[in-house]
C-alpha positions as CSV (number, residue, x, y, z in Angstrom):
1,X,6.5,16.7,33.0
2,X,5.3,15.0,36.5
3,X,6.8,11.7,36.6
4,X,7.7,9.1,39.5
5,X,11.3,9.3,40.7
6,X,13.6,6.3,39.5
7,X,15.8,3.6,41.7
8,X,18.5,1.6,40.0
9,X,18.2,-2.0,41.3
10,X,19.8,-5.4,40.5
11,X,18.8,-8.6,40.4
12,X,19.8,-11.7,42.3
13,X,20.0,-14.4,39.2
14,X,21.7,-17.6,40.0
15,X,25.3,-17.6,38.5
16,X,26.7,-21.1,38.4
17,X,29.1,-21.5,35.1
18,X,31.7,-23.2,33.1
19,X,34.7,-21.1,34.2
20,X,36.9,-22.7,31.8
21,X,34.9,-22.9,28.9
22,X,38.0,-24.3,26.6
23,X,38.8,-26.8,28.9
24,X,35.8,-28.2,29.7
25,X,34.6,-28.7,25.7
26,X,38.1,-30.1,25.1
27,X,37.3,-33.0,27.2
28,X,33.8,-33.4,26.1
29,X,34.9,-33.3,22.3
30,X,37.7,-36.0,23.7
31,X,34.8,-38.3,25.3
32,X,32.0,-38.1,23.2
33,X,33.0,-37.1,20.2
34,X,32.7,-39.9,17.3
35,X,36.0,-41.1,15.1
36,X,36.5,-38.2,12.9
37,X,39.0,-39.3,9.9
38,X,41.9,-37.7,8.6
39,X,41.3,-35.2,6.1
40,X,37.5,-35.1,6.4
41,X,35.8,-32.1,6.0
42,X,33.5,-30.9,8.8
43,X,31.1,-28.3,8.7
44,X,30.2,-26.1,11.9
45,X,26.7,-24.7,12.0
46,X,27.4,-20.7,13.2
47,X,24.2,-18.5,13.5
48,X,23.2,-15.0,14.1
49,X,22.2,-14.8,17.7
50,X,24.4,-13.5,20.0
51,X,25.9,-16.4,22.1
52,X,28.4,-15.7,25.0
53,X,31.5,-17.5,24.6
54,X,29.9,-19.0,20.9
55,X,33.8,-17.5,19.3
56,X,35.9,-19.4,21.8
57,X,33.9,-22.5,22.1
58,X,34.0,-22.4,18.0
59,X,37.6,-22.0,17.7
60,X,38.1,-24.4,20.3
61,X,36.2,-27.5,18.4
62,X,38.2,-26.0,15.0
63,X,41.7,-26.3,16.3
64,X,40.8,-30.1,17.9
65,X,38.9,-30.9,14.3
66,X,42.4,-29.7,13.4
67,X,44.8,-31.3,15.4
68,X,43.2,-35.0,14.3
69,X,43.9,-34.2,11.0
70,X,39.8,-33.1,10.0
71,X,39.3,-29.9,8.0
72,X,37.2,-28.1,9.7
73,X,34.8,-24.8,8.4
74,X,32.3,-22.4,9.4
75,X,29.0,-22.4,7.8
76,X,26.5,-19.5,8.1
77,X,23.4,-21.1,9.4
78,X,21.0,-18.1,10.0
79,X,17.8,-18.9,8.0
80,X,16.7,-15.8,6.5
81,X,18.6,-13.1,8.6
82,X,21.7,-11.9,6.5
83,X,19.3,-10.7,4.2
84,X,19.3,-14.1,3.1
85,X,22.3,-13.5,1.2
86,X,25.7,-14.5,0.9
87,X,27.1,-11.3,1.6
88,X,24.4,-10.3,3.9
89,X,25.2,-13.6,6.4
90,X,29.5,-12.9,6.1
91,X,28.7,-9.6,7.7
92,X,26.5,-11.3,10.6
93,X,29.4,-13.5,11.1
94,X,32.3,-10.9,11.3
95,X,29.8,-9.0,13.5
96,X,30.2,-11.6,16.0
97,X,33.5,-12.0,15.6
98,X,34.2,-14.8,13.4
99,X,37.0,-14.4,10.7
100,X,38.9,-17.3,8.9
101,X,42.1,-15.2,10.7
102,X,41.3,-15.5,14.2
103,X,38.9,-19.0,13.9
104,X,41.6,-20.6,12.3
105,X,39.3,-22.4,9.2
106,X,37.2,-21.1,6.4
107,X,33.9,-19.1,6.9
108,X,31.4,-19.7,4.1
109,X,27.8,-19.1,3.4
110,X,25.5,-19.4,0.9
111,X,21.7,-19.3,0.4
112,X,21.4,-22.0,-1.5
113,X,19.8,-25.2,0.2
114,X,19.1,-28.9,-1.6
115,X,16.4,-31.8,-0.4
116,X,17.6,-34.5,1.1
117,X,15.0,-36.2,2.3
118,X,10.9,-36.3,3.3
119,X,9.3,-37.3,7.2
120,X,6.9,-40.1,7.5
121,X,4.0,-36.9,7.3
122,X,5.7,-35.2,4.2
123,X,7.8,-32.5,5.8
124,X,11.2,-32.0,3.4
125,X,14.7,-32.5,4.7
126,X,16.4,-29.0,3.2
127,X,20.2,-29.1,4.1
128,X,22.9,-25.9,3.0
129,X,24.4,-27.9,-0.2
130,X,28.1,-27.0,1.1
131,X,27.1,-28.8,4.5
132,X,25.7,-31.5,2.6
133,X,29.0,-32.0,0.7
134,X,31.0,-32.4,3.8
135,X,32.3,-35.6,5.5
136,X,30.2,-34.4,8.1
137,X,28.1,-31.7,9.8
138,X,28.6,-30.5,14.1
139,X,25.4,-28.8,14.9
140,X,26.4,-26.3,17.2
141,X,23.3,-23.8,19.4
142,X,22.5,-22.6,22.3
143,X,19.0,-24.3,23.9
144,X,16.5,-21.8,25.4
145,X,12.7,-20.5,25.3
146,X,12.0,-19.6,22.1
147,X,10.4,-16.2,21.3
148,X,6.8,-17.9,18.8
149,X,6.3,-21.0,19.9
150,X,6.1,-23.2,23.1
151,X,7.0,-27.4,23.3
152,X,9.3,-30.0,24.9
153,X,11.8,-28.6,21.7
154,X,12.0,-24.7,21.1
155,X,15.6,-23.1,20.2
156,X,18.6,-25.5,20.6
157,X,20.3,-27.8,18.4
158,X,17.2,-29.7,16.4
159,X,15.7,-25.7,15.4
160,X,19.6,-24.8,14.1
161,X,19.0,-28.4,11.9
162,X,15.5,-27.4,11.0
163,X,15.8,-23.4,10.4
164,X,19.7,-23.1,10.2
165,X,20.5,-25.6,7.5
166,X,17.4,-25.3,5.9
167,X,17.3,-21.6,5.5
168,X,14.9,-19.7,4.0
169,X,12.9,-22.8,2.7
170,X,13.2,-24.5,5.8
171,X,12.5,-21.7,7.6
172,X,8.8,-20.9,5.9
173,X,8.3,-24.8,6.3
174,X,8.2,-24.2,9.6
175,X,6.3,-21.4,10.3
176,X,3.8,-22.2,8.0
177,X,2.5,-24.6,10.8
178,X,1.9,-22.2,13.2
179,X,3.2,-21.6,16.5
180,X,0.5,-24.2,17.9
181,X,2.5,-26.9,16.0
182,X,6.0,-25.9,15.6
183,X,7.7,-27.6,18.5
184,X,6.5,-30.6,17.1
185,X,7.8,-29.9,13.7
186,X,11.0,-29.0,14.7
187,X,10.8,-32.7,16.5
188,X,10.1,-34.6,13.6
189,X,12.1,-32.4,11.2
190,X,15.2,-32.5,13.2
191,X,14.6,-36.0,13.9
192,X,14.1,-37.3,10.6
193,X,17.4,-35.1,9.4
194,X,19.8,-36.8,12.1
195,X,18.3,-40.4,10.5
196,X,20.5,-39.3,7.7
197,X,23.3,-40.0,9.6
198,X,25.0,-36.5,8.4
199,X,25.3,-34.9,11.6
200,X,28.2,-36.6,14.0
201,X,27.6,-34.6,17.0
202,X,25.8,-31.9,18.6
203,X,27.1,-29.5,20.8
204,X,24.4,-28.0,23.3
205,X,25.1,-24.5,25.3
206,X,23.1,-23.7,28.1
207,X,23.5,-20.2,29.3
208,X,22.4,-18.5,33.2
209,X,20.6,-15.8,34.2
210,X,24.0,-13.5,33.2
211,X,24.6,-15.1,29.9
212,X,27.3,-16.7,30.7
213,X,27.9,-20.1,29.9
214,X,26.2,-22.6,32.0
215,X,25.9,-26.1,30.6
216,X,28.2,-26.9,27.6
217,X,28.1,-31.1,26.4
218,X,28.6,-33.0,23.4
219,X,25.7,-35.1,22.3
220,X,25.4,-37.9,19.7
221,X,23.2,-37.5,17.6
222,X,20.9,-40.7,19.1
223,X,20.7,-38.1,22.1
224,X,20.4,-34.7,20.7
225,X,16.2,-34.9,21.1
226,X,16.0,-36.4,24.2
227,X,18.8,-34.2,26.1
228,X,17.5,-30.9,24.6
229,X,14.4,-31.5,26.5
230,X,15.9,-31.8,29.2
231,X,18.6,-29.1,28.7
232,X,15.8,-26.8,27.9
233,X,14.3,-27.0,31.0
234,X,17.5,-26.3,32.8
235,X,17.3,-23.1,30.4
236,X,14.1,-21.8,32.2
237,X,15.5,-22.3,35.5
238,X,18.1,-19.9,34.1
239,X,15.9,-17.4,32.1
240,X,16.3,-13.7,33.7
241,X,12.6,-12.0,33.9
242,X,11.8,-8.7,35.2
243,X,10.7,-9.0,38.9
244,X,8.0,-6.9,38.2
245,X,4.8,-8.1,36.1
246,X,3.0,-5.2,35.4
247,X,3.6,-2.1,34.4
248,X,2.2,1.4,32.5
249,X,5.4,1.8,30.7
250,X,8.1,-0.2,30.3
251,X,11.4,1.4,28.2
252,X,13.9,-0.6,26.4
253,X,17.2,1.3,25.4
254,X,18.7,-1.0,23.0
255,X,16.8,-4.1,20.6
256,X,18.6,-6.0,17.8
257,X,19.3,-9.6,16.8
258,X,21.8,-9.8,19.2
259,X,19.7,-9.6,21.8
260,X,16.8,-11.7,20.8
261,X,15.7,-13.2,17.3
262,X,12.8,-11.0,17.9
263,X,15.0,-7.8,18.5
264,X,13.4,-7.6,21.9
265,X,12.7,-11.3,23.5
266,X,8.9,-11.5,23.6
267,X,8.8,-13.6,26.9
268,X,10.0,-10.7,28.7
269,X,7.7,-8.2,26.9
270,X,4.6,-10.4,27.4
271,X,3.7,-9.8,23.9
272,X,3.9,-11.9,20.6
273,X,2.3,-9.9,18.1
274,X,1.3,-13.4,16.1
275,X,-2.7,-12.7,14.1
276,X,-4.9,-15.1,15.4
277,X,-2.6,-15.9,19.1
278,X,-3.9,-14.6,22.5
279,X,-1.0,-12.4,24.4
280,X,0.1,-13.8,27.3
281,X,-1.8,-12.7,30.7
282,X,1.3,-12.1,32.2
283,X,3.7,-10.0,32.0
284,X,1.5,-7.1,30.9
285,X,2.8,-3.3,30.5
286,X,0.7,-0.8,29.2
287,X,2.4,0.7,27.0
288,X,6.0,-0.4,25.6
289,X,9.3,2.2,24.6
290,X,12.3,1.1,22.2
291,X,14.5,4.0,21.8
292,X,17.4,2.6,19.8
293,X,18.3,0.1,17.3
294,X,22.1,-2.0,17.9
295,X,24.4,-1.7,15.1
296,X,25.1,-5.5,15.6
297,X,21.6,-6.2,14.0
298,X,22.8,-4.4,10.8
299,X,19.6,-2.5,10.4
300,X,17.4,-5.6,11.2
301,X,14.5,-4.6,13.5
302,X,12.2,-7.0,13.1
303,X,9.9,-7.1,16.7
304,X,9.4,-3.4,16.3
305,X,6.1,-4.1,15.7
306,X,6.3,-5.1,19.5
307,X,6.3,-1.5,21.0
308,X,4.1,1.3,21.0
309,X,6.2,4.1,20.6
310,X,9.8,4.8,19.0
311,X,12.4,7.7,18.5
312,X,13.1,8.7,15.1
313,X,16.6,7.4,15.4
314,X,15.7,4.4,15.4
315,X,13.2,4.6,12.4
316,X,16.2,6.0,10.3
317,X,18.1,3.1,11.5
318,X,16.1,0.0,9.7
319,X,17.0,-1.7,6.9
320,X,13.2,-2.6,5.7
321,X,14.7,-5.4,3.1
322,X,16.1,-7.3,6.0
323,X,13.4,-6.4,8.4
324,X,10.6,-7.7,6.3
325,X,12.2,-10.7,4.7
326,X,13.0,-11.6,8.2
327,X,9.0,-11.2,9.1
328,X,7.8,-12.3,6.0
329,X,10.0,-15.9,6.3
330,X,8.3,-16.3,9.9
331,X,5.0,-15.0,8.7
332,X,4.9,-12.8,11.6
333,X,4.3,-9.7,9.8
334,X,2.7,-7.7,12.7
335,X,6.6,-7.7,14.0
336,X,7.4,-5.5,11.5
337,X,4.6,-2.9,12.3
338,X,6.1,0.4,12.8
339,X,5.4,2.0,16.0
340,X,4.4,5.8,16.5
341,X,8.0,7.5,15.9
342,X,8.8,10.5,18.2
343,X,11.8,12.9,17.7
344,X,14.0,11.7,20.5
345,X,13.7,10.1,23.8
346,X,12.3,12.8,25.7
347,X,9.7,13.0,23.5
348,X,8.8,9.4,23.7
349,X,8.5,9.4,27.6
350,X,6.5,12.5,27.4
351,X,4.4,11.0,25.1
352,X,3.7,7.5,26.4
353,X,2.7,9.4,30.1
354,X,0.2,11.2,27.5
355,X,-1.1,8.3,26.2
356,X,-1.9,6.7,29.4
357,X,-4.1,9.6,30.4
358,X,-3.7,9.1,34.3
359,X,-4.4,11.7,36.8
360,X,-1.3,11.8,38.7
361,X,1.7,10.7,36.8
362,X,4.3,10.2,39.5
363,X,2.0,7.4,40.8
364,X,2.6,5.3,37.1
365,X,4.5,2.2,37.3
366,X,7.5,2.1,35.3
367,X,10.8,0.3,34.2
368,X,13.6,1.3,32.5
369,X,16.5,-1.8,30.8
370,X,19.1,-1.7,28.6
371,X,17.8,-4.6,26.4
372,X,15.6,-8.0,27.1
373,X,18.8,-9.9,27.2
374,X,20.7,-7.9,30.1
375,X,18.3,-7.9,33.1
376,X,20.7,-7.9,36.1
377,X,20.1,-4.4,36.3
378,X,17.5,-1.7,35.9
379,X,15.2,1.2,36.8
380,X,12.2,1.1,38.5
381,X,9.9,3.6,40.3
382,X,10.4,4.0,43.6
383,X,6.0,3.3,44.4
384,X,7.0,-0.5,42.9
385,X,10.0,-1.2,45.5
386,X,7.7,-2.3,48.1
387,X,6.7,-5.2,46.2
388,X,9.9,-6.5,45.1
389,X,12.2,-5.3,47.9
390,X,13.1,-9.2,48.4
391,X,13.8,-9.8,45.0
392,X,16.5,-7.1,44.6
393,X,19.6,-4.7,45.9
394,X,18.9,-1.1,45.5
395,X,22.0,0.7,44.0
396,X,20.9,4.2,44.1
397,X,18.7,6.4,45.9
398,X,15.0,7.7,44.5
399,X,16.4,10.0,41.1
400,X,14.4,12.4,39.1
401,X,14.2,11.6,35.6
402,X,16.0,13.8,33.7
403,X,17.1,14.7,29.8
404,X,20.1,16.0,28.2
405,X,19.9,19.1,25.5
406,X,19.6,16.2,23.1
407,X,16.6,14.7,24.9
408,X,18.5,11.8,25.9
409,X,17.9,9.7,28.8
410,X,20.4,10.6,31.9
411,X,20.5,6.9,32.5
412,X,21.5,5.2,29.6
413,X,24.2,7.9,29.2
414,X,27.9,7.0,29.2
415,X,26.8,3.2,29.9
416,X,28.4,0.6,27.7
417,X,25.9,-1.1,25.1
418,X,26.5,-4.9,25.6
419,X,27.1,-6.4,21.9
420,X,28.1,-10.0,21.9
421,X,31.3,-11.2,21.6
């Protein structure tokens, strides 16, 4: 097969962070958080994205909860993912690293969701009943782009309220109103729930380009709207793109959950895959490659439906229950779409170059990444260097692309597969 020679690269991403992350929270949760009373019990919103540092900042606000006399636990706030079941959430949760032995406090989760309120234009308030029961609830997200819908509010703190606590229900409440109106839902939703004066705090993470932890602050709930605007325009600044913006074939090695609550983040794709929504202009690749499905999204592959071609490892991989709950709660069912399923990776390259029907192959633009989380490094083609040359540090010299006798990619070979925490 004739096919351009590859360069390993990296990106130059800003990389200002928190270097103590424990510190730092310890004397936000000193400053701004609100008179907590002995023996009240506090709930602490935990969901299913991977979140770097999400296990020590956690157990950091449970042992201070702790050491003022609160009981503090964990709930599963994950929407539909889980399966949308008890059990199906717990093993999210230990996935990431979360156990009642090395948190310190109980882990629950449950499906089952009550109404505790309506907005001023009829949108219910849905809350998890345990959190409800508590003395109090500590919304706890990261803020970034979100992978449907565009707004002054995407992912962050008021989404966790809206999605997270309201789970499944609160979850098809929202998408019901379409990506061309969801910010604004989430606004008015999450707003309308903080009037209830249940939440007493938010705590907003902002990560960089590297996913480490960039921004970490304690917000009352009287500033949670306004500063998660703000915050998530600090996210963009942060938000790690390929330096590249088109492409004929772009391969990914690795999707999942925890990369993206689209298995593959569809702001770096350039696809959406939403009936009815133009694609974005730009990024735009030709044809898109997923070769593998992370254990950590326990068989969840919702966003398949975003690539074009896939090996048959990864087809034997999905859980369809969880996959099409997941799409069916967002509505997004063209995510779950399965893409033409080659026998391994070889295969899939050889096929994808097919598909494009070009006259010279070693003239096609292509990338290779590990996942649409980890950008920092990639492959490229050597004819695309020209045009980023300022933008990145080559690390190796022009390769040929080559296979092993399982028709494996030589470059994802023997390289660690990032899995948060």
């Amino acid at each position: 097969m004739k096919f351009p020679e590859m360069i390993k690269v990296q990106q130059c991403f800003a990389n200002e962070k928190i270097d103590d992350v424990s510190s730092h929270l310890r004397k936000e949760l000193f400053l701004h958080l609100p008179s907590v009373k002995p023996a009240d019990s506090i709930a602490i919103t935990v969901g299913s994205r991977g979140i770097t540092n999400r296990v020590e900042i956690v157990k950091t606000l449970v042992d201070y909860l702790k050491e003022i006399g609160a009981h503090p636990f964990i709930i599963g706030a994950m929407g539909s993912h889980g399966g949308g079941t008890e059990e199906g959430q717990m093993d999210v949760l230990h996935s990431l690293g979360f156990n009642e032995g090395s948190i310190g406090c109980p882990i629950r989760t449950s499906s089952k969701v009550i109404e505790v309120g309506e907005t001023k234009n009829g949108f219910k308030l849905f809350c998890d009943e345990q959190s409800w029961e508590s003395d109090g609830i500590i919304v706890l997200n990261r803020v970034k782009l979100h992978t449907a819908f565009k707004g002054k509010n995407e992912s962050g703190l008021l989404k966790m309220i809206t999605v997270g606590l309201g789970k499944a229900k609160g979850a098809n409440q929202l998408h019901r109103q379409g990506p061309a109106n969801m910010s604004e839902t989430v606004q008015e939703v999450g707003a309308g729930f903080l009037e209830t004066g249940k939440v007493l705090a938010g705590i907003a993470i902002v990560e960089n380009s590297f996913d480490d932890t960039a921004y970490l602050e304690v917000l009352s709930p009287n500033q949670i709207v306004s500063r998660e605007k703000e915050l998530l325009l600090k996210s963009k600044e942060y938000f790690p793109m390929l330096p590249v913006k088109d492409l004929d074939l772009l391969v990914v090695h690795m999707m999942g959950k925890n990369y993206s609550g689209t298995g593959m983040d569809t702001n770096v794709l350039g696809r959406t895959k939403i009936l009815g929504v133009p694609e974005p202009e730009s990024p735009c690749f030709s044809r898109i490659a997923v070769l593998d499905l992370d254990h950590a999204s326990h068989g969840n592959a919702t966003g398949i439906g975003l690539a074009d071609l896939t090996t048959e490892r990864l087809f034997q991989k999905i859980d369809r229950k969880k996959t099409y709950l997941n799409c069916i709660t967002s509505t997004y069912v063209q995510r779950a779409m399965i893409p033409m399923i080659l026998e391994n990776e070889m295969e899939v390259v050889e096929t994808a170059v097919e598909s494009l029907a070009v006259e010279d192959p070693t003239q096609l633009r292509v990338a290779f990444i590990e996942n649409t989380l980890n950008l920092e490094t990639l492959y490229i083609s050597e004819n695309v260097l020209h045009e980023i040359k300022d933008q990145v540090e080559v690390l190796t010299r022009p390769e040929p692309l080559s296979f092993n006798e399982q028709g494996e990619i030589s470059f994802f070979q023997n390289r660690k597969v990032i899995i948060d925490e």
